[in-house]
C-alpha positions as a Markdown table, in Angstrom:
| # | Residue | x | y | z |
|---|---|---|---|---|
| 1 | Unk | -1.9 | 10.4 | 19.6 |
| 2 | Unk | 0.7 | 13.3 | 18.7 |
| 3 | Unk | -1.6 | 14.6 | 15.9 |
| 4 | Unk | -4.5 | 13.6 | 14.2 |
| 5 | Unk | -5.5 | 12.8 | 10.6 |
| 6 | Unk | -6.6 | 16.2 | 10.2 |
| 7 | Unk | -3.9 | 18.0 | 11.2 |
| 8 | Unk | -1.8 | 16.0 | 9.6 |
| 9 | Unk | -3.2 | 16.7 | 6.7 |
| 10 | Unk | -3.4 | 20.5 | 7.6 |
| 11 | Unk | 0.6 | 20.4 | 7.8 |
| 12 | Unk | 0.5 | 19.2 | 4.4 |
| 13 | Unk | -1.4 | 21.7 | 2.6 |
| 14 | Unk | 1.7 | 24.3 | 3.7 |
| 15 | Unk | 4.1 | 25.2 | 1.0 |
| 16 | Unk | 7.4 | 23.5 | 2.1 |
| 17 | Unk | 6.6 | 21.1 | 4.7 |
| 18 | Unk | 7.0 | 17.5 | 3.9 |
| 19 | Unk | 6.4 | 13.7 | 5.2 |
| 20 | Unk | 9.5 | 13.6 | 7.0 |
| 21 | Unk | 9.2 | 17.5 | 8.8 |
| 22 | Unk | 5.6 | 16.7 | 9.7 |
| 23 | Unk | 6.9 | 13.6 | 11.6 |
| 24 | Unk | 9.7 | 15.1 | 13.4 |
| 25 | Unk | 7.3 | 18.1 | 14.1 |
| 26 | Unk | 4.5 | 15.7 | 15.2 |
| 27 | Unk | 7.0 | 13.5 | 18.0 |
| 28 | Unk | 7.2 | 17.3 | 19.6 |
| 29 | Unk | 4.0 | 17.1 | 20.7 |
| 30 | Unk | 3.5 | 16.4 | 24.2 |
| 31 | Unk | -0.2 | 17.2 | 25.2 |
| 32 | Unk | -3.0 | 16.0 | 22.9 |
| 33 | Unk | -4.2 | 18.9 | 20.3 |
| 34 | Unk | -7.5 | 18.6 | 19.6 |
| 35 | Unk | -8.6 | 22.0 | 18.2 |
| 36 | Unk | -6.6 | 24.4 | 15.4 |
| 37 | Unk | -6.1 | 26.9 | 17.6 |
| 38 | Unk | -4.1 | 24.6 | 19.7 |
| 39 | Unk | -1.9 | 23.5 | 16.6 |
| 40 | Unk | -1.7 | 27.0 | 16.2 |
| 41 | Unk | 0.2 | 27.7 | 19.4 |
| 42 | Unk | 1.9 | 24.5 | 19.5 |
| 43 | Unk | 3.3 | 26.0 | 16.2 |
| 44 | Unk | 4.3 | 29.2 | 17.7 |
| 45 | Unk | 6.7 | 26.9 | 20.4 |
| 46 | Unk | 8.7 | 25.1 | 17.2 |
| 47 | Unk | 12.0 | 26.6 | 16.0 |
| 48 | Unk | 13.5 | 27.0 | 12.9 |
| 49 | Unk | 13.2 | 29.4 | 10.0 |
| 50 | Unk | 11.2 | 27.3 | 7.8 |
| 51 | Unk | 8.8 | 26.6 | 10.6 |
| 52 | Unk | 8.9 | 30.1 | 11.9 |
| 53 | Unk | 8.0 | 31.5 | 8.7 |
| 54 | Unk | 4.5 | 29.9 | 8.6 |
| 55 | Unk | 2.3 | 31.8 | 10.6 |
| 56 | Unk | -1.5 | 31.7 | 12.1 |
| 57 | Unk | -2.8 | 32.4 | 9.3 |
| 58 | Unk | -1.4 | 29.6 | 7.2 |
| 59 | Unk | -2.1 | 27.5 | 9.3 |
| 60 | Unk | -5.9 | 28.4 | 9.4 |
| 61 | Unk | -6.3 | 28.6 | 6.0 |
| 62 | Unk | -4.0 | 25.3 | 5.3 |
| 63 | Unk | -7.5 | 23.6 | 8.2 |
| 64 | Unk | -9.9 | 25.2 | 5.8 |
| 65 | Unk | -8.9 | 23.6 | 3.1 |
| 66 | Unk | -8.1 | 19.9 | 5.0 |
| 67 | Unk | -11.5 | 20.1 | 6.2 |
| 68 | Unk | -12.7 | 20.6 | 2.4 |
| 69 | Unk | -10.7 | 17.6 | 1.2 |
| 70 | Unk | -12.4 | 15.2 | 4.6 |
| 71 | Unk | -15.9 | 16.4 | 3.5 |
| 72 | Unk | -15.5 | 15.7 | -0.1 |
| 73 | Unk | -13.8 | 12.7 | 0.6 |
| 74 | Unk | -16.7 | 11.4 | 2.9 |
| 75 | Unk | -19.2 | 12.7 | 0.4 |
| 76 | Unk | -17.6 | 9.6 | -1.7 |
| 77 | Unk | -17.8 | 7.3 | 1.2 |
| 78 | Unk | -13.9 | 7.9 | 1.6 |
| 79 | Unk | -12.2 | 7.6 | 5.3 |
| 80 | Unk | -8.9 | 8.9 | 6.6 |
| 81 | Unk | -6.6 | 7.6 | 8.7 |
| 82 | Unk | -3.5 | 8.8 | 10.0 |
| 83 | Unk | 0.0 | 7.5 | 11.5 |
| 84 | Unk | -0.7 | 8.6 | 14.9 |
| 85 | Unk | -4.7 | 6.8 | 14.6 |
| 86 | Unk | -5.3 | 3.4 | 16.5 |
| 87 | Unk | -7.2 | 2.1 | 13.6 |
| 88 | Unk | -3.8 | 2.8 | 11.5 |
| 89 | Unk | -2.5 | -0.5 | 10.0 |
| 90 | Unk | 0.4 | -1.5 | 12.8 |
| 91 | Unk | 1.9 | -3.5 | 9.9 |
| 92 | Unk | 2.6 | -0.2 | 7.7 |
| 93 | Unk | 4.0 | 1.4 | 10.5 |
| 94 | Unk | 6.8 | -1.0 | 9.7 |
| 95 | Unk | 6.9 | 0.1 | 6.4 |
| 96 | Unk | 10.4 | 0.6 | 4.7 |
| 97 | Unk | 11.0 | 1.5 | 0.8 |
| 98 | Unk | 13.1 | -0.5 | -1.9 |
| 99 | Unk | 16.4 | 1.2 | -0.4 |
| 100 | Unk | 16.1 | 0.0 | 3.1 |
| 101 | Unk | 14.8 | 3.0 | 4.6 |
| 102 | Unk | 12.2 | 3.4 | 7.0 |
| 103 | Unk | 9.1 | 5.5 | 4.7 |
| 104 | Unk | 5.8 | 4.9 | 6.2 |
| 105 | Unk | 2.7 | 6.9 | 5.0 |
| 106 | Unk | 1.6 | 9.3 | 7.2 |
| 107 | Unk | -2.2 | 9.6 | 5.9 |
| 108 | Unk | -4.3 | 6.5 | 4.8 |
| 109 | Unk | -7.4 | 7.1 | 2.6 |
| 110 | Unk | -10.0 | 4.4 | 2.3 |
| 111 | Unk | -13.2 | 3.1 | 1.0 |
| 112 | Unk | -14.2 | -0.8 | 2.3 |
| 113 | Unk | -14.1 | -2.4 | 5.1 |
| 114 | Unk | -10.6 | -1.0 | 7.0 |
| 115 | Unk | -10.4 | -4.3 | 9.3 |
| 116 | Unk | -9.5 | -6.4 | 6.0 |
| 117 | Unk | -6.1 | -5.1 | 7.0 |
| 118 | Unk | -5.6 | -7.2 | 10.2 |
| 119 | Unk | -5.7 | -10.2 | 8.3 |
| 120 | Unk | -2.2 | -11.6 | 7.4 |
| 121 | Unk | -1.5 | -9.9 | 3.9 |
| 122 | Unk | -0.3 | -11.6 | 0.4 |
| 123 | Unk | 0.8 | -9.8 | -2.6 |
| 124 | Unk | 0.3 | -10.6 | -5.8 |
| 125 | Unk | 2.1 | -8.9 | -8.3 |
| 126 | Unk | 3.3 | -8.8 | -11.7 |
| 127 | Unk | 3.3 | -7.6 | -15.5 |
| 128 | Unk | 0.5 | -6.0 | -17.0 |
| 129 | Unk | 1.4 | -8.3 | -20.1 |
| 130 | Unk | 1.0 | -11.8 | -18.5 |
| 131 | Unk | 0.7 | -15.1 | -20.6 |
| 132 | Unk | -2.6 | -16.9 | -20.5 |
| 133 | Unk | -1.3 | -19.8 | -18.3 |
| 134 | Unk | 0.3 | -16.8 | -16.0 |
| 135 | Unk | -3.8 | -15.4 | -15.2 |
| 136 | Unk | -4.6 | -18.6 | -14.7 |
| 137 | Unk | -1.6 | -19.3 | -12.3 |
| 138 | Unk | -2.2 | -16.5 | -10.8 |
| 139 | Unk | -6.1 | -16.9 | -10.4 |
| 140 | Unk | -6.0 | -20.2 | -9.0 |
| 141 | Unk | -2.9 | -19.1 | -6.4 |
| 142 | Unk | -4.5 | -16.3 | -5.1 |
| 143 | Unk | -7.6 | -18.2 | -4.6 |
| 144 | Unk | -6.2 | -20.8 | -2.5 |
| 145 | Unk | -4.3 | -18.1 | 0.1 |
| 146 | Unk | -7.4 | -16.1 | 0.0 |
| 147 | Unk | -9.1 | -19.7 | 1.2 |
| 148 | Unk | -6.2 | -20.1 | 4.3 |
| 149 | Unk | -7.6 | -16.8 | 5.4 |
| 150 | Unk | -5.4 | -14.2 | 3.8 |
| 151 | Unk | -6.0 | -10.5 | 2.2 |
| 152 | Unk | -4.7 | -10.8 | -1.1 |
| 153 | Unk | -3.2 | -7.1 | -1.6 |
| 154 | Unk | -2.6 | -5.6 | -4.9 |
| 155 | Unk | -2.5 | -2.6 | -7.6 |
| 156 | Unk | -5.4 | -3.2 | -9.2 |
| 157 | Unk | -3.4 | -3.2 | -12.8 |
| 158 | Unk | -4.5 | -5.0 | -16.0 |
| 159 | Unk | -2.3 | -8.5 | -15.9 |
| 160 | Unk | -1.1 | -10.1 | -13.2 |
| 161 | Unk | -2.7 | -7.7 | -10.4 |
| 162 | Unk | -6.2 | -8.4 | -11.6 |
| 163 | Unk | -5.6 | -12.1 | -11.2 |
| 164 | Unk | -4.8 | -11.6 | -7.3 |
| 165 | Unk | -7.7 | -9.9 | -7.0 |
| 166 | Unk | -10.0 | -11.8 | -8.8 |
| 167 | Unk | -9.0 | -15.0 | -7.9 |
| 168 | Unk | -9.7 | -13.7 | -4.0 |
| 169 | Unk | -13.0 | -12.5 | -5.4 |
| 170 | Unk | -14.0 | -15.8 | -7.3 |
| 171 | Unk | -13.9 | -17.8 | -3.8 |
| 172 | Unk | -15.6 | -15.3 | -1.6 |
| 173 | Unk | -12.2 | -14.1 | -0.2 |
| 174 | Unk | -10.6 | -10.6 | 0.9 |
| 175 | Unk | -8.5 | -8.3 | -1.5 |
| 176 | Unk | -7.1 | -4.5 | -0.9 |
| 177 | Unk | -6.0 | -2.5 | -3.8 |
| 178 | Unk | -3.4 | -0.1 | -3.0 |
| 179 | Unk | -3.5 | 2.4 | -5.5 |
| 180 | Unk | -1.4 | 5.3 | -7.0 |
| 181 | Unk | -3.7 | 8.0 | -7.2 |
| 182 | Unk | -7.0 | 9.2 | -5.7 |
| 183 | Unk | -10.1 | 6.9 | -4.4 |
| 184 | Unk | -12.7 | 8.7 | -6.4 |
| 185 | Unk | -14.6 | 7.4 | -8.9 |
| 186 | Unk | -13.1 | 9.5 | -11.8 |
| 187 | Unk | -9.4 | 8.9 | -10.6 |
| 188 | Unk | -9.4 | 5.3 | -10.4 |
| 189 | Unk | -6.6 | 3.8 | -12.6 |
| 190 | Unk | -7.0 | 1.7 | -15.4 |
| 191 | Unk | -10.2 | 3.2 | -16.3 |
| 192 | Unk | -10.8 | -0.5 | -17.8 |
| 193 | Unk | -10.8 | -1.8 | -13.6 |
| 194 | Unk | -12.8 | 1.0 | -12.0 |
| 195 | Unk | -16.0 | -2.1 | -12.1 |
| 196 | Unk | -12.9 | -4.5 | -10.4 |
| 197 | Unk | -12.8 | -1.8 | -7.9 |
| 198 | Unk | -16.3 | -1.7 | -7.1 |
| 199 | Unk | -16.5 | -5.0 | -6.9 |
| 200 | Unk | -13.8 | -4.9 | -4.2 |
| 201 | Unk | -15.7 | -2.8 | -2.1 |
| 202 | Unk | -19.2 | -4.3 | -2.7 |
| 203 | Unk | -17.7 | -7.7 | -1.4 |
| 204 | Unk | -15.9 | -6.5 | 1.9 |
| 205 | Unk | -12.3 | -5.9 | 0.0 |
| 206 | Unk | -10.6 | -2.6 | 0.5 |
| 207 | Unk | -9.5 | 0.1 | -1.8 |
| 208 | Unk | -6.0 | 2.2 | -0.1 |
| 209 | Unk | -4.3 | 5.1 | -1.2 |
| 210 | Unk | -1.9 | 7.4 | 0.3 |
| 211 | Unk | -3.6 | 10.4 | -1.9 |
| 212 | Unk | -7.0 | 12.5 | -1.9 |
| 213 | Unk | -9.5 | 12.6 | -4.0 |
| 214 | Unk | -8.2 | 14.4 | -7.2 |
| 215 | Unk | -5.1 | 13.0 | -7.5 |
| 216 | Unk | -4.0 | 11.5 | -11.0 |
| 217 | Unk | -1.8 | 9.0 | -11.1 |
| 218 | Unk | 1.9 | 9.5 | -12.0 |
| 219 | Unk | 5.4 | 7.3 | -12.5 |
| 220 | Unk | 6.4 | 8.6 | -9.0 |
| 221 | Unk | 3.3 | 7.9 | -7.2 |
| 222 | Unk | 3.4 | 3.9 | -9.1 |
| 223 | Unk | 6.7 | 3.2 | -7.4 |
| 224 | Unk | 5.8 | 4.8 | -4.5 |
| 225 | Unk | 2.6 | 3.0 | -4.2 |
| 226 | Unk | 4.8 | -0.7 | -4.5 |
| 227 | Unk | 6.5 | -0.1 | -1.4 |
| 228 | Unk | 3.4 | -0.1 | 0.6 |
| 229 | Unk | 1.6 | -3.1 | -1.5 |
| 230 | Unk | 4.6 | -5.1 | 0.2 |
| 231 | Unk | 4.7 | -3.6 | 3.2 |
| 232 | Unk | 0.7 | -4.4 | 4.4 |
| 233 | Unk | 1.8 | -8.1 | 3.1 |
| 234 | Unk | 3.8 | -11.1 | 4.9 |
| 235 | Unk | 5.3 | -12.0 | 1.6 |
| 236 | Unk | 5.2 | -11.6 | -1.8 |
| 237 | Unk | 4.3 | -13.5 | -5.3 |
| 238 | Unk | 5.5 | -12.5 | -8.6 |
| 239 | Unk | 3.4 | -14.1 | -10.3 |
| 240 | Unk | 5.1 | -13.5 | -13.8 |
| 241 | Unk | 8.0 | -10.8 | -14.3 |
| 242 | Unk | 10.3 | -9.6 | -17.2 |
| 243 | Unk | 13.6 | -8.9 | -15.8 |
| 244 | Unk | 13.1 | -5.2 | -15.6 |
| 245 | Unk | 9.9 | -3.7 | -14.9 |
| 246 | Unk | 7.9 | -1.9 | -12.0 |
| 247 | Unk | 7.2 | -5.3 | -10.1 |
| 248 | Unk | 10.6 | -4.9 | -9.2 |
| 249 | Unk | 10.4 | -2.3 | -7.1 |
| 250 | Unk | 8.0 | -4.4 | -4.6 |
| 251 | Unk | 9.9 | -7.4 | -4.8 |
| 252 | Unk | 13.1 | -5.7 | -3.7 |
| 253 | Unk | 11.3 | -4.0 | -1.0 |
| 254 | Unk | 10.0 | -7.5 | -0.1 |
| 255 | Unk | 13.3 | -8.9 | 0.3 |
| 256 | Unk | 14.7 | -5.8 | 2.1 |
| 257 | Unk | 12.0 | -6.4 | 4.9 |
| 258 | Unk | 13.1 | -9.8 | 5.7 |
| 259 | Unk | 10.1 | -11.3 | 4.1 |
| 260 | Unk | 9.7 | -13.8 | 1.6 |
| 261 | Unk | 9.5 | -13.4 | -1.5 |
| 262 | Unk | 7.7 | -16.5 | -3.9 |
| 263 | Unk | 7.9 | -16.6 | -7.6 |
| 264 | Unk | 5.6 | -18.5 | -9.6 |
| 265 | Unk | 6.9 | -21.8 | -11.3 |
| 266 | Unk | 5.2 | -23.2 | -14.3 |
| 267 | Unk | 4.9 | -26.7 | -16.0 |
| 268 | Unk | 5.3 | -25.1 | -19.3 |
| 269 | Unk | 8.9 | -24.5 | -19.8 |
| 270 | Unk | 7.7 | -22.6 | -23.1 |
| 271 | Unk | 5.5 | -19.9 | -20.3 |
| 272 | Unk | 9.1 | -20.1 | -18.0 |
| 273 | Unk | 11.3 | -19.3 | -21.0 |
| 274 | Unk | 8.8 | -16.3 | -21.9 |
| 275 | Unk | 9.9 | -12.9 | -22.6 |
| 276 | Unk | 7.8 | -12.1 | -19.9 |
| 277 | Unk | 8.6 | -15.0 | -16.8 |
| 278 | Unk | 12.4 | -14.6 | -17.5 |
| 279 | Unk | 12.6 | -12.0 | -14.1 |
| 280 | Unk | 11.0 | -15.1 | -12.4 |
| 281 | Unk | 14.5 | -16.6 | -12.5 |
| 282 | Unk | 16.6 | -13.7 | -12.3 |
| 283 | Unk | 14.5 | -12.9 | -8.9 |
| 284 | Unk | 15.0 | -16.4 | -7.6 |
| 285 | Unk | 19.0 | -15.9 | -8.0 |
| 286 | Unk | 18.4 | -12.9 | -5.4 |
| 287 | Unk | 16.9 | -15.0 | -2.8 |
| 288 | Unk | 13.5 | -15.5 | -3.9 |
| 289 | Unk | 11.6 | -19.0 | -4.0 |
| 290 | Unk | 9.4 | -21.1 | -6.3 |
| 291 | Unk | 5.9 | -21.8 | -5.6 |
| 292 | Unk | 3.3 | -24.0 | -7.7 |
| 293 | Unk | 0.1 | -24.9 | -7.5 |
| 294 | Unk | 1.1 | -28.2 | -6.6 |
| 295 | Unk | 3.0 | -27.4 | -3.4 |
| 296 | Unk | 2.2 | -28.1 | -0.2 |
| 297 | Unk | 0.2 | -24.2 | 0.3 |
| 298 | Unk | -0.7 | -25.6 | 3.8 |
| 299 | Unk | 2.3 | -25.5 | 5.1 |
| 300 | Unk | 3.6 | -22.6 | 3.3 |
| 301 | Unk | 0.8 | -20.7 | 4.4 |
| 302 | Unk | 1.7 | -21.4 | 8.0 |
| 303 | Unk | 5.4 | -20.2 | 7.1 |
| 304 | Unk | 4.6 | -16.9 | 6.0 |
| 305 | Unk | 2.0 | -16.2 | 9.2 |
| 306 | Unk | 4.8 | -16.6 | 11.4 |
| 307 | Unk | 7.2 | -13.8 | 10.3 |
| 308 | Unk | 8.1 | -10.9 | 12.9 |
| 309 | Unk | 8.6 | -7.2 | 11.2 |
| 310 | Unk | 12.5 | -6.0 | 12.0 |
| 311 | Unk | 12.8 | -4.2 | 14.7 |
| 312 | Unk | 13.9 | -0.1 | 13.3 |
| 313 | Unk | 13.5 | 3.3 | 14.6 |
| 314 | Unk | 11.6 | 5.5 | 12.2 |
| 315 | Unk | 14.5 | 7.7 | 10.5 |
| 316 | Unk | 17.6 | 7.0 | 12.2 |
C-alpha cells in the first residue's frame, strides 16, 4: 500500500499538488506510512521545488483538515477508498479517459454496499430528453442484464440514466450511480432524483463519486464523471442519443477501452429517426452495435463477461 486514503487525501488539500504528482509521489514510497509524522519525513526525502516548498506544517494542517472531511463524511454514512486500498475497484484501476489516456481516480467516496462493484458492470446511458418508447427500452433492457447478474452503472440523470437504474431496481437487481458531485444529501444532483438515490442504497445499489461531501456539481466534473461510468462497466448501452451531447463522452471512452459499445434499436422507425435517437446511428458508424429486446441477451451477456482490460502502464 504506497499511501493510504487519508493521505491521499491529505496531499490533496496542498495548494498545487494534483492527481498526477500525488501518484508519482505515492510510487516513491517504499516502507508503509502509517502515521503523519511519517508522511512528514517521507516528504522531507522528495526533491523538487514545488515539493520542497511545502513544509511540516502544511502538511499537518493539510491531515487536519482530511481528517475533518472522513469524519463528516462517516457522519453521512460516507466511506473512502483510495487507489492504493485492496477494497479499491481493480476494474477502475484500468480506467482510461475519452482521449486514450490512462486517468484513474485516486480517491473513491461511497455510500452502499462497495462489493456491488465486483459484479461485471453495464452502463446505461443516454439523453436526459428520451422518447417515451426510449424509458421503456431502456427500462425493460436494464432489467434483463440486471437479471443475468449484472450492476447496472449510471449517472443518476433524468432520461435515459433513471431508466438503467430503475429498471435494475424494478427486478430486485444491482445499480451504482457514479455521480459528479458530492454524496451528501444536499449535494445530490438532480434534486428531482435524490429519492432514486436513496432508493439505491436502501436496496443494496451503490452511490460513487470521486468528490467529498460539499462538492456541487459542475460541466467539468459531468465529463469527468463519464469516464469512470464506463470504466467500472464491461460495455456500454446508449440507450437513446442525439449526435452531440454529454453521452458522448462515455461512449468514446467505451470504445477507446476495447469494450463494446451497444446502441439501442427500435421497432419504431418514427422513435429511430428522432431528433433525439439520430447519435444512435452516427455511433454505430464508429463501431458500435445494435441491441433489442428481442436479441438473443443470453448470449450477449456471456460476450461481454468475457472481455480482458488492455494491458497499460499508468502514465507512460
Amino acid at each position: 500500500m504506497a499511501l493510504s486514503a487519508e493521505h491521499i487525501l491529505t496531499l490533496q488539500q496542498l495548494s498545487g499538488i494534483g492527481t498526477k504528482t500525488i501518484f508519482k509521489v505515492a510510487e516513491l514510497v517504499i516502507n508503509p506510512i502509517s502515521t503523519i509524522e511519517e508522511l512528514c519525513a517521507f516528504w522531507k526525502t522528495l526533491k523538487g521545488k514545488k515539493l520542497e516548498a511545502i513544509g511540516t506544517d502544511d502538511i499537518i494542517e493539510a491531515n487536519n483538515s482530511a481528517k475533518r472531511i472522513i469524519a463528516a463524511s462517516a457522519n453521512a454514512s460516507i466511506g473512502l477508498v483510495g487507489y492504493y486500498d485492496k477494497s479499491f475497484p481493480e476494474i477502475l484501476r484500468h480506467t482510461i479517459n475519452e482521449d486514450g489516456k490512462e486517468e484513474p481516480p485516486l480517491l473513491l467516496w461511497y455510500r452502499g454496499d462497495l462489493s456491488v462493484t465486483n459484479l461485471p458492470g453495464l452502463a446505461v446511458i443516454g439523453t436526459r430528453e428520451a422518447t417515451p418508447e426510449g424509458i421503456a427500452g431502456g427500462m425493460f433492457i436494464s432489467g434483463e442484464f440486471a437479471k443475468r447478474g449484472f450492476n447496472i452503472v449510471s449517472g443518476l440523470a433524468i432520461g435515459c440514466d433513471t431508466c438503467g437504474h430503475k429498471g435494475a431496481l424494478k427486478v430486485g437487481g444491482k445499480t451504482t450511480a457514479f455521480l459528479a458531485n458530492g454524496l451528501d444529501h444536499d449535494s445530490i444532483y438532480p434534486e428531482e432524483n435524490r429519492d432514486l438515490a436513496e432508493e439505491i442504497v436502501a436496496k443494496g445499489g451503490l452511490l460513487l463519486s470521486e468528490y467529498p461531501i460539499g462538492q456541487n456539481v459542475n460541466r467539468y466534473a459531468l465529463v469527468a464523471r463519464d469516464r469512470l461510468q464506463a470504466a467500472l462497466s464491461l460495455a456500454t448501452l446508449v440507450v437513446q442519443t442525439g449526435v452531440k451531447g454529454g453521452t458522448m463522452h462515455a461512449a468514446n471512452t467505451t470504445l477507446k477501452a476495447g469494450k463494446t459499445l451497444y446502441t439501442m434499436k427500435f421497432k419504431d422507425e418514427a422513435t429511430n429517426q428522432h431528433e433525439k435517437c439520430l447519435g444512435n446511428a452516427f455511433l454505430v458508424k464508429q463501431g458500435a452495435k445494435y441491441i433489442s429486446g428481442g436479441d438473443n441477451l443470453d448470449q450477449i451477456s456471456e460476450s461481454i463477461k468475457n472481455w480482458k482490460p488492455l494491458q497499460t502502464s499508468l502514465f507512460d
